[in-house]
N, CA, C and O atoms as CSV, one atom per row, in Angstrom:
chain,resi,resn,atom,element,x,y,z
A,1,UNK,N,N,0.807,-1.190,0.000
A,1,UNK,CA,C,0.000,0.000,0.000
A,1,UNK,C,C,0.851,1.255,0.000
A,1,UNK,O,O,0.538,2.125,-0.812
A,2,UNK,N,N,1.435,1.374,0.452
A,2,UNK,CA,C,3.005,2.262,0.704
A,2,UNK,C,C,3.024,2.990,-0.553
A,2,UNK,O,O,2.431,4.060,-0.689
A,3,UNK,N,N,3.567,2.537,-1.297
A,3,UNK,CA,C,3.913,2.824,-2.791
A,3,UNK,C,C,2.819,3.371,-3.713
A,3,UNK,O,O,3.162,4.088,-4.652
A,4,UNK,N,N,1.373,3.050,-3.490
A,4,UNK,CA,C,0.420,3.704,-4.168
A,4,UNK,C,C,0.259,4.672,-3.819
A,4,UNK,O,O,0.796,5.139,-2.815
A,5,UNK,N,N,-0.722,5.398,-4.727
A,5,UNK,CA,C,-0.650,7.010,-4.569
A,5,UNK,C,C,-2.250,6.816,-4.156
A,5,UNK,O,O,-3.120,5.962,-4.326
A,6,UNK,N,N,-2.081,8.546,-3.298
A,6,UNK,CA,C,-3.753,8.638,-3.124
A,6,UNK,C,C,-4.841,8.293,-4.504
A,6,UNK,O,O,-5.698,7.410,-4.485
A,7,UNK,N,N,-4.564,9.215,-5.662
A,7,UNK,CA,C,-5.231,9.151,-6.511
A,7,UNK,C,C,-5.724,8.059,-7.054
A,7,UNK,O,O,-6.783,8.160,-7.674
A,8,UNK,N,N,-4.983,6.612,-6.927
A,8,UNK,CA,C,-5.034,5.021,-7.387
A,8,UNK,C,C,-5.940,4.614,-6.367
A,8,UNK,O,O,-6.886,3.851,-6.563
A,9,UNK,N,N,-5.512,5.354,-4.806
A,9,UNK,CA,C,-6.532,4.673,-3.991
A,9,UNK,C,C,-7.905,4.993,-4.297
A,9,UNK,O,O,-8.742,4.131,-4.031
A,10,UNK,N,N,-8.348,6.269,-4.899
A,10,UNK,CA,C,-9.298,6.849,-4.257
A,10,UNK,C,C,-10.234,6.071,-5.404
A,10,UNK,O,O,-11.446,5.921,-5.252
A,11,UNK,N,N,-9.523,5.615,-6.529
A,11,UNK,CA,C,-10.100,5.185,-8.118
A,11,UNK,C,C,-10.538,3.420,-7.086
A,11,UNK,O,O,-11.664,2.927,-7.008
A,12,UNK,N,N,-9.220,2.840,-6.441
A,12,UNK,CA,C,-9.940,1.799,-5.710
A,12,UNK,C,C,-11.600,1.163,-4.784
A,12,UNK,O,O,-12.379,0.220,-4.645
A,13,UNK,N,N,-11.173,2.965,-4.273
A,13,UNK,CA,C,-12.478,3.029,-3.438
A,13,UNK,C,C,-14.348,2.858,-4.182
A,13,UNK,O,O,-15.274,2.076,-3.968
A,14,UNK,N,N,-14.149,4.042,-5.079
A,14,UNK,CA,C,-14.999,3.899,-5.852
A,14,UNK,C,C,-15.847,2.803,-6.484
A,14,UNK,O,O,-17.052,2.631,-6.668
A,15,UNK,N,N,-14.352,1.909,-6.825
A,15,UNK,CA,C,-14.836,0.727,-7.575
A,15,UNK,C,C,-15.310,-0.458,-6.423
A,15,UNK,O,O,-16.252,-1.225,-6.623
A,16,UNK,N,N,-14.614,-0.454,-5.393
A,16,UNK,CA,C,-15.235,-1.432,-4.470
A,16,UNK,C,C,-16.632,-1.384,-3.787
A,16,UNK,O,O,-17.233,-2.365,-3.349
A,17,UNK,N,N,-17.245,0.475,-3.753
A,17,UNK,CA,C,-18.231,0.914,-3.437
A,17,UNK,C,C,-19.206,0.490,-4.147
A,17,UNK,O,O,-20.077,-0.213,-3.635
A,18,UNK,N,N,-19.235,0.820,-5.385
A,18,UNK,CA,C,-19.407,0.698,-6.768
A,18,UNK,C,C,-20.048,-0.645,-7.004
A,18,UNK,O,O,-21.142,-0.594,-7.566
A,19,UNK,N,N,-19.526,-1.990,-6.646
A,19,UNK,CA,C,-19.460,-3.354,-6.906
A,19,UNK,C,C,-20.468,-3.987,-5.789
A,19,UNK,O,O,-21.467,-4.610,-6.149
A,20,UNK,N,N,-20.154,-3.795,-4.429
A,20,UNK,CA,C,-20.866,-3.960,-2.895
A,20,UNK,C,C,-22.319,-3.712,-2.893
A,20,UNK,O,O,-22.811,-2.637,-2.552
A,21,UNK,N,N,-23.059,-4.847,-3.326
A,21,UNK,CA,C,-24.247,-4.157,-3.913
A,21,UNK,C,C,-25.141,-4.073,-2.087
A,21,UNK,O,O,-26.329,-3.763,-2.168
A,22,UNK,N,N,-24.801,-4.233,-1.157
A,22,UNK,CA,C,-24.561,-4.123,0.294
A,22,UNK,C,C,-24.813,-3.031,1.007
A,22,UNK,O,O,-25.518,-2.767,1.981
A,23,UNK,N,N,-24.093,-2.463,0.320
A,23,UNK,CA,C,-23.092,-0.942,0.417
A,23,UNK,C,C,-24.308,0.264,0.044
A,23,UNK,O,O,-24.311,1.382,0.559
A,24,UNK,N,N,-25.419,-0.270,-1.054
A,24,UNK,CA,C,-26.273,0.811,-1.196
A,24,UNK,C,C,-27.293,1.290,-0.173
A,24,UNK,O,O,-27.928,2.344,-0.147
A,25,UNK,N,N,-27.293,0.555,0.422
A,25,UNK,CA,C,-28.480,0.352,1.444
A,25,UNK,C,C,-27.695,1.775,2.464
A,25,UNK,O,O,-28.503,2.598,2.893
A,26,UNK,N,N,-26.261,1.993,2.788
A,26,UNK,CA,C,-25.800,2.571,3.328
A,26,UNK,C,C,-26.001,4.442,2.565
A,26,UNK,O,O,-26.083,5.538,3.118
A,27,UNK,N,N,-26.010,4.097,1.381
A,27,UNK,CA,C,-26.030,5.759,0.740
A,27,UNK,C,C,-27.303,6.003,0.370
A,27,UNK,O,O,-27.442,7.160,-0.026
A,28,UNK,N,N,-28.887,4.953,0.335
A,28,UNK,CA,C,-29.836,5.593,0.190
A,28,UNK,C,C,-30.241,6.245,0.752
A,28,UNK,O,O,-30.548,5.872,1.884
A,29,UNK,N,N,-30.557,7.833,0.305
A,29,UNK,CA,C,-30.751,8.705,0.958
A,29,UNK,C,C,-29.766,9.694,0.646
A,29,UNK,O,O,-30.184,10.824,0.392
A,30,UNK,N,N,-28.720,9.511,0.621
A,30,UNK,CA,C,-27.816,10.566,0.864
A,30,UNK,C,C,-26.783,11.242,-0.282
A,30,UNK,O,O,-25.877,10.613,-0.829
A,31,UNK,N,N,-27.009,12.225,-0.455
A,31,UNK,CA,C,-26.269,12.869,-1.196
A,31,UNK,C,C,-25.244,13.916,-1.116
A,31,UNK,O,O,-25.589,15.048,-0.776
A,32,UNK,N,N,-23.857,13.621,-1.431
A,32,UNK,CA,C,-23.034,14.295,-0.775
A,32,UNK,C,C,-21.447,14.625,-1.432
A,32,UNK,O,O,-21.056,13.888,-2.337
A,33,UNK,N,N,-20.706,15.561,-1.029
A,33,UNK,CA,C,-19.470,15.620,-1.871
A,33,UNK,C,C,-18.677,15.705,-0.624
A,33,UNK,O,O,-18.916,16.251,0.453
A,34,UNK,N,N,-17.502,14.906,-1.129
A,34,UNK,CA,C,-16.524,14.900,-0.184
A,34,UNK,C,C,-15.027,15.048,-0.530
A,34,UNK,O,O,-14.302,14.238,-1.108
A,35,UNK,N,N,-14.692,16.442,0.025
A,35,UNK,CA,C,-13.443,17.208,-0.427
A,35,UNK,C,C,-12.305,16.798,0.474
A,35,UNK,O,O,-12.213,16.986,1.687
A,36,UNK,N,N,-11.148,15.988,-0.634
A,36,UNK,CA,C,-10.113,15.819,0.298
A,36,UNK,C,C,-8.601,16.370,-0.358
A,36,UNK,O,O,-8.082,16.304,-1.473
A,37,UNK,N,N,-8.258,16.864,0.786
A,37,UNK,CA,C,-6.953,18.043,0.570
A,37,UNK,C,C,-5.901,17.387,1.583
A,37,UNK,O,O,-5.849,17.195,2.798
A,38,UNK,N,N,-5.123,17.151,0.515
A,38,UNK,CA,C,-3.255,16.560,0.851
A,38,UNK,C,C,-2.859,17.671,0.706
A,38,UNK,O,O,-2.904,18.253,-0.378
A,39,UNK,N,N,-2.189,18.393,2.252
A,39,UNK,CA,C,-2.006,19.632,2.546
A,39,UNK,C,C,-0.649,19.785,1.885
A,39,UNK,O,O,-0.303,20.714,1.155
A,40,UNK,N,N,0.258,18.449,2.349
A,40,UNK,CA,C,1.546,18.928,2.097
A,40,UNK,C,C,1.776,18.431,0.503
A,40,UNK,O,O,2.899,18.509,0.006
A,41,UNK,N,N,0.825,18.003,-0.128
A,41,UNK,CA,C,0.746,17.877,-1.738
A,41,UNK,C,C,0.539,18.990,-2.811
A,41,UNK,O,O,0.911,19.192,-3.967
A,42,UNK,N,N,-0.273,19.650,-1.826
A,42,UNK,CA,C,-0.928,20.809,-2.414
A,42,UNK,C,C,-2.048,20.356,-3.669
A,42,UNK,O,O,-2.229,20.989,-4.709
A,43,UNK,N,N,-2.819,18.929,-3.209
A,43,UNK,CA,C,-3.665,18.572,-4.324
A,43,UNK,C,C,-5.044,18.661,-3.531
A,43,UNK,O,O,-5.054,18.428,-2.322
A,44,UNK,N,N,-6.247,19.010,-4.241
A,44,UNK,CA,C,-7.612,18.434,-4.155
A,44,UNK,C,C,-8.110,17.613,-4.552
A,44,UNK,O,O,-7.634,17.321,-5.649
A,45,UNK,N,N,-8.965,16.936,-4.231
A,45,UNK,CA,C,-9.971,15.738,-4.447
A,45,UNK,C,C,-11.264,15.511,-4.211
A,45,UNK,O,O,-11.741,15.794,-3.112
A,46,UNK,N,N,-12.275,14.780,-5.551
A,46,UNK,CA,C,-13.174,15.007,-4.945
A,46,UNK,C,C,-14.197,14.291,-5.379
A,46,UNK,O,O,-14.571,14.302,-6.552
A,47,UNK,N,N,-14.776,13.549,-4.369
A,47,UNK,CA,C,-16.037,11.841,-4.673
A,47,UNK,C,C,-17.369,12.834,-4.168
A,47,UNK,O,O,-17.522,13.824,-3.452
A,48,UNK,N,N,-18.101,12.054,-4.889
A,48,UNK,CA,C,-19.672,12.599,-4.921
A,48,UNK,C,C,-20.154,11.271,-4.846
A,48,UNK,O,O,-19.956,10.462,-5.753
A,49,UNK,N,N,-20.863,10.967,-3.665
A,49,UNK,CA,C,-21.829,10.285,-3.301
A,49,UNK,C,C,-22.937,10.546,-3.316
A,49,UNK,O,O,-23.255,11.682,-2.967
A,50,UNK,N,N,-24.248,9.332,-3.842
A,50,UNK,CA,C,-25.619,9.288,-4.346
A,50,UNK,C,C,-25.996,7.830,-3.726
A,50,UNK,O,O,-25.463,6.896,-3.128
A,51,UNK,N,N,-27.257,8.232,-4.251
A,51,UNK,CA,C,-27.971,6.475,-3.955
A,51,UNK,C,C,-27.619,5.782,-5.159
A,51,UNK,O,O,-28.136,4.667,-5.224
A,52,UNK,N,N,-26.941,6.082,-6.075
A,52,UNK,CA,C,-26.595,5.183,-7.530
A,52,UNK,C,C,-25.285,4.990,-7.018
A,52,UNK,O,O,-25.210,3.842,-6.582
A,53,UNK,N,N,-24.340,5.542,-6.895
A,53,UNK,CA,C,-22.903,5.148,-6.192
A,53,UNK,C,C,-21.997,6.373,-6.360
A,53,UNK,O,O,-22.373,7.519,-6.611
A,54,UNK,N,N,-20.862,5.984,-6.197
A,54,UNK,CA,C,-19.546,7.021,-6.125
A,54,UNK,C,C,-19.116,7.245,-7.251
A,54,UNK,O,O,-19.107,6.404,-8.150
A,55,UNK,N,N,-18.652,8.555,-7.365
A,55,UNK,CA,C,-17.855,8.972,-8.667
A,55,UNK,C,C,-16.469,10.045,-7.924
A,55,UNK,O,O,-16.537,10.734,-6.906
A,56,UNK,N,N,-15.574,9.898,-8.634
A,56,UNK,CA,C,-15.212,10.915,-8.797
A,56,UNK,C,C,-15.343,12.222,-9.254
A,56,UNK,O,O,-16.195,12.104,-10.135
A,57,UNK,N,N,-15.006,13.472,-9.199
A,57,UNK,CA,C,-15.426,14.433,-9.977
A,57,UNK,C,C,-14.378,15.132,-9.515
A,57,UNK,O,O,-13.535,14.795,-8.685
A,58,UNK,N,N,-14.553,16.622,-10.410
A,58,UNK,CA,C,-13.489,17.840,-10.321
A,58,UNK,C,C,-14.174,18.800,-8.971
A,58,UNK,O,O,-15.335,19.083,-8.675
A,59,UNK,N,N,-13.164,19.046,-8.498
A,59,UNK,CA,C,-13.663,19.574,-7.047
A,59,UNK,C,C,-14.469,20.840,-7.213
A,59,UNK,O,O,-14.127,21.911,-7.715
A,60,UNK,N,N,-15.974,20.358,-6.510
A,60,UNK,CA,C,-17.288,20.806,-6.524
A,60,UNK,C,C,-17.509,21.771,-5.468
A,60,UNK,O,O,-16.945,21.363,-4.453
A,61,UNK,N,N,-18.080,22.858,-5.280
A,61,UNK,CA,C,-18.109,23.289,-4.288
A,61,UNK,C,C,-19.968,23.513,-4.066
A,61,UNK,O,O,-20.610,24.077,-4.953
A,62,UNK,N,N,-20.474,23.127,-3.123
A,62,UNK,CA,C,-20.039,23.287,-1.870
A,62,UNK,C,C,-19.524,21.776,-1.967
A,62,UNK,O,O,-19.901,20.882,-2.724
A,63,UNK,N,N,-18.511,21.765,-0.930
A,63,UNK,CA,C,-18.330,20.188,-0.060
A,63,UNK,C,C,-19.068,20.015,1.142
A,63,UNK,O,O,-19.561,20.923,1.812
A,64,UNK,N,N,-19.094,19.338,1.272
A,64,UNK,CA,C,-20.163,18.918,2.425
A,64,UNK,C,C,-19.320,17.760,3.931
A,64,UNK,O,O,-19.659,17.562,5.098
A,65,UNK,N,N,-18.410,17.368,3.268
A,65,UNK,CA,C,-17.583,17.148,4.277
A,65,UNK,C,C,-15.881,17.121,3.661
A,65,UNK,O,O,-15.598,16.450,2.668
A,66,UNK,N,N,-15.003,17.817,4.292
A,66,UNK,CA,C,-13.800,18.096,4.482
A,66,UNK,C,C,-12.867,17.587,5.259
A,66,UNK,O,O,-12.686,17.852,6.448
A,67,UNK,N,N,-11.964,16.478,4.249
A,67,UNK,CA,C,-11.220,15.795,4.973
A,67,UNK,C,C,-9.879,16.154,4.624
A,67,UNK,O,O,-9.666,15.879,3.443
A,68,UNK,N,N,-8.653,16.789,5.348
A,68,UNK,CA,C,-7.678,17.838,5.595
A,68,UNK,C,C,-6.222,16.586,6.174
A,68,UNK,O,O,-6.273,15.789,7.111
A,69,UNK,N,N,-5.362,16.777,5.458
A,69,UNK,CA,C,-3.892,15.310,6.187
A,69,UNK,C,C,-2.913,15.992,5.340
A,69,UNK,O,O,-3.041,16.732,4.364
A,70,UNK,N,N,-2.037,15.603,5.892
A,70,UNK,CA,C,-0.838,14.402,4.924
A,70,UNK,C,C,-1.234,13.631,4.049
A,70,UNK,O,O,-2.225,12.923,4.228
A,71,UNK,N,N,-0.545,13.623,2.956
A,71,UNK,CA,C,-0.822,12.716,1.203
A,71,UNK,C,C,-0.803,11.135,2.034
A,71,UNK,O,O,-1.648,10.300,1.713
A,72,UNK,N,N,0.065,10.872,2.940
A,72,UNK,CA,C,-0.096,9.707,3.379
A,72,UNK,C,C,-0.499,8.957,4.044
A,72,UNK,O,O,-0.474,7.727,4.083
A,73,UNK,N,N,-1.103,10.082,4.899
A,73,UNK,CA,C,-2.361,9.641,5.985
A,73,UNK,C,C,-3.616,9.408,5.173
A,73,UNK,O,O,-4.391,8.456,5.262
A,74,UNK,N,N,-3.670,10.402,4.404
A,74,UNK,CA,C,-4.748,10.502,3.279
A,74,UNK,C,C,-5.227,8.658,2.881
A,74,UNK,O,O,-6.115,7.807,2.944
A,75,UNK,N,N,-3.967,8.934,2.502
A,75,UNK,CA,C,-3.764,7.156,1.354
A,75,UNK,C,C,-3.813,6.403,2.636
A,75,UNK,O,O,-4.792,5.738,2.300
A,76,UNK,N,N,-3.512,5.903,4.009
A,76,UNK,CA,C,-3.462,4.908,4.879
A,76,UNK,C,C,-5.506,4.802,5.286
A,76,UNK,O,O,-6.378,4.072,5.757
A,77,UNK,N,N,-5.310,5.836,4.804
A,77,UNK,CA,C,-7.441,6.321,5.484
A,77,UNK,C,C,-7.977,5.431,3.722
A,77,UNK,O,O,-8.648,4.403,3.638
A,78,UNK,N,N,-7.673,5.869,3.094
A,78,UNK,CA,C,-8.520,4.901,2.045
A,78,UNK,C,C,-7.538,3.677,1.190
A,78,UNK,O,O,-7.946,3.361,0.072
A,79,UNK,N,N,-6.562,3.162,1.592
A,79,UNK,CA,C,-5.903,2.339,1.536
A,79,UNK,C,C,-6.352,0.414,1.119
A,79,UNK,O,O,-6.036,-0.516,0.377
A,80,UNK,N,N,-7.473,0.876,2.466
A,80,UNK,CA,C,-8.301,-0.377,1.974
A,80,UNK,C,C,-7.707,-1.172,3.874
A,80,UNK,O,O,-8.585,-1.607,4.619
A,81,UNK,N,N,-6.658,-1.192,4.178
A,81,UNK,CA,C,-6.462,-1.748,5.781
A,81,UNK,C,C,-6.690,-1.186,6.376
A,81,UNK,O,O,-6.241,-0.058,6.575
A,82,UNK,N,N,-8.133,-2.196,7.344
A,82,UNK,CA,C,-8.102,-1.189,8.842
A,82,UNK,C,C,-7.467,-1.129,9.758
A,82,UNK,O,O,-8.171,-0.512,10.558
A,83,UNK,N,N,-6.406,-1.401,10.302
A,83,UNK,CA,C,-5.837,-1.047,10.989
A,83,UNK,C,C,-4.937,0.329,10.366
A,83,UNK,O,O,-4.754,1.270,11.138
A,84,UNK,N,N,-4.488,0.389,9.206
A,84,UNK,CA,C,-4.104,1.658,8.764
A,84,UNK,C,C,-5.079,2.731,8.686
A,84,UNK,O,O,-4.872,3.944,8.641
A,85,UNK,N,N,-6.238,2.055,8.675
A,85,UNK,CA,C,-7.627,3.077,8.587
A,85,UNK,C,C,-7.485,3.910,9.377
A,85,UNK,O,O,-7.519,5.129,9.211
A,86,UNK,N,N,-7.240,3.065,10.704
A,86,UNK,CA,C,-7.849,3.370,12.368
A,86,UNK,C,C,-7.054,4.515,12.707
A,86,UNK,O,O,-7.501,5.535,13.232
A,87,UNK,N,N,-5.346,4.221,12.251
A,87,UNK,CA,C,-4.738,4.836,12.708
A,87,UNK,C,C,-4.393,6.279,11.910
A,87,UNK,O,O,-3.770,7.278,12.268
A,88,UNK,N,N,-5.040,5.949,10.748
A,88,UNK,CA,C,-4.704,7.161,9.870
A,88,UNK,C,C,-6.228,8.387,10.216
A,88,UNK,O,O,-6.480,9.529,9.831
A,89,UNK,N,N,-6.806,7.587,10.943
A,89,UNK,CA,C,-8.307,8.635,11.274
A,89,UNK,C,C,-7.712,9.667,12.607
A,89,UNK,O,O,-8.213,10.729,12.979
A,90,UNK,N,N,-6.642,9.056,13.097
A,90,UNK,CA,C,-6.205,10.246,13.933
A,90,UNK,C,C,-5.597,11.082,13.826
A,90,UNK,O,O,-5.469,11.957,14.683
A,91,UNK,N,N,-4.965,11.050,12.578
A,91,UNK,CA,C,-4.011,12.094,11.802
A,91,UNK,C,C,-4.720,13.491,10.757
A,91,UNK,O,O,-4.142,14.541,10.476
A,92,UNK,N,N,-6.141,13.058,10.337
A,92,UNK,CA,C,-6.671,13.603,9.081
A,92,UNK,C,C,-7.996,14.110,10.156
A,92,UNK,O,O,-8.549,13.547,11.101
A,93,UNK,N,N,-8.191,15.521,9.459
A,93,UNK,CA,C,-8.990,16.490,10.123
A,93,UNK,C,C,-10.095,16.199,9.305
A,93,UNK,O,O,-10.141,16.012,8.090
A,94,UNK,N,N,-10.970,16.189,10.149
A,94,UNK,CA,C,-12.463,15.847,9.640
A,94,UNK,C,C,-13.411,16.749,10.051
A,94,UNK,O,O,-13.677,16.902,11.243
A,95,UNK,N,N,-14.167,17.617,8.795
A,95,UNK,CA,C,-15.078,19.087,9.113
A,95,UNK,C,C,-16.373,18.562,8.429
A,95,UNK,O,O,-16.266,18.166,7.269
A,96,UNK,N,N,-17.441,18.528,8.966
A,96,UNK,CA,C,-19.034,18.416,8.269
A,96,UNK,C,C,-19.588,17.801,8.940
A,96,UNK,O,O,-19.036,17.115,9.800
A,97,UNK,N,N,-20.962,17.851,8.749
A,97,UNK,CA,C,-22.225,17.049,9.390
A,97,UNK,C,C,-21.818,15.707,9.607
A,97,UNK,O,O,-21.516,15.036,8.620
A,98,UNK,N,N,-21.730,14.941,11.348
A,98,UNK,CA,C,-21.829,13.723,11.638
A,98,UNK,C,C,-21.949,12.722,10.924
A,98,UNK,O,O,-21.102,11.874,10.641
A,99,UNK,N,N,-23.702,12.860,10.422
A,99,UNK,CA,C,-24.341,12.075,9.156
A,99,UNK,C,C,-23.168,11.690,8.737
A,99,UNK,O,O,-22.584,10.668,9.098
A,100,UNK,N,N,-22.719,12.639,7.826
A,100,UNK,CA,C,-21.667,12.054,6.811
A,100,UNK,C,C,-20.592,11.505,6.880
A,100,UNK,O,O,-19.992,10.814,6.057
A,101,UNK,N,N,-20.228,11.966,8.349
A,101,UNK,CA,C,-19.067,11.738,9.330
A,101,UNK,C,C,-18.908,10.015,9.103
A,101,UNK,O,O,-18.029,9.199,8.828
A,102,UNK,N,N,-20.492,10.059,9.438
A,102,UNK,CA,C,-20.727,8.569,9.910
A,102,UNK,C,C,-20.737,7.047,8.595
A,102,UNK,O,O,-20.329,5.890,8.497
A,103,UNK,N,N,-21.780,8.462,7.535
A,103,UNK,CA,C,-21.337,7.489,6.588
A,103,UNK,C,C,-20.294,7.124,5.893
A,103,UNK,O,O,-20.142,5.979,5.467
A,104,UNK,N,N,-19.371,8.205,5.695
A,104,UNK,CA,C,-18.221,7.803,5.045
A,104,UNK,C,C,-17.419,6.421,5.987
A,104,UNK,O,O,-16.962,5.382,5.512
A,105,UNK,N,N,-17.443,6.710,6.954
A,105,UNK,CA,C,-16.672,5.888,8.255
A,105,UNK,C,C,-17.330,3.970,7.569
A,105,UNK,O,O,-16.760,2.991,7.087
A,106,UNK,N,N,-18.990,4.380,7.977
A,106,UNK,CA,C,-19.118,3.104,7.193
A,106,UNK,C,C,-18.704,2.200,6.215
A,106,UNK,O,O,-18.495,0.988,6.252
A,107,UNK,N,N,-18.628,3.053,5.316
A,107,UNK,CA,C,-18.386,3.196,3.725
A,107,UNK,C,C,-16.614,2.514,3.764
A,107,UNK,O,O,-16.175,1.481,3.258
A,108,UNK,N,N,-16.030,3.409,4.445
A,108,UNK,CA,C,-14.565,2.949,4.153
A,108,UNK,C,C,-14.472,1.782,4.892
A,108,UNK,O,O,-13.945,0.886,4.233
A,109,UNK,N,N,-14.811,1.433,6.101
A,109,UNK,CA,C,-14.763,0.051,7.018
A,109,UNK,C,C,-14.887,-1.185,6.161
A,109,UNK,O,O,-14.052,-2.047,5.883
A,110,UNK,N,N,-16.175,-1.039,5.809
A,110,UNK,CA,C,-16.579,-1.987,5.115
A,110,UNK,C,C,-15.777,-2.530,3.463
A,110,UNK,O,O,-15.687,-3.667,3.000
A,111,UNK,N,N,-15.390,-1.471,3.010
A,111,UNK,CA,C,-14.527,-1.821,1.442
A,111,UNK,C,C,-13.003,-2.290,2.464
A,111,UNK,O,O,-12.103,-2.859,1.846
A,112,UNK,N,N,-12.864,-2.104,3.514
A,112,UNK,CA,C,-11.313,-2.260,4.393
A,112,UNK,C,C,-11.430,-4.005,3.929
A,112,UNK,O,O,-12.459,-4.454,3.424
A,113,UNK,N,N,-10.099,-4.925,4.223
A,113,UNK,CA,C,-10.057,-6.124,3.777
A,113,UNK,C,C,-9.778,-6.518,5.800
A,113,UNK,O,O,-9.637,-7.677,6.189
């Protein structure tokens, strides 16, 4: 995991979301963009969640939840291991409504191996 880049992860995430036909039951209802900024990268990012699934997109504003790290905390948080999950959730600043707080949290647990 080390060696991949956020951007490979985030294309990972999608697709595992994407596939988890499980997983919808978790986003019906909810619609949402979620802005993530690798501070010391100086890059943005940015997934849009629906009840149809995840996409990527070009960073949308408003965001609705704001997730703020290190490029590599970034990547250990959607990596796909939870225990890198766990530990990378204490590193990366997290701004927006609970809700979303909560669902993303779901969302990544569950695609975790």
């Amino acid at each position: 995991m080390a060696n991949l880049c956020l951007d490979s992860l985030l294309n990972r995430v999608t697709e595992q979301v994407g596939s988890k036909s499980y997983l919808k039951g978790i986003m019906k209802g909810w619609e949402g963009r979620i802005g993530i900024v690798a501070v010391d990268a100086d890059k943005r990012y940015c997934l849009r969640f629906s009840p149809e699934g995840v996409n990527r997109t070009e960073w949308q504003e408003p965001i609705h939840l704001l997730l703020s790290g290190r490029e590599r905390d970034l990547a250990r948080m959607f990596g796909g291991e939870e225990m890198y999950y766990l530990g990378a959730k204490q590193s990366v600043t997290v701004k927006g409504p609970i809700r979303d707080q909560l669902k993303l949290d779901a969302l990544l647990r569950l695609t975790c191996s």
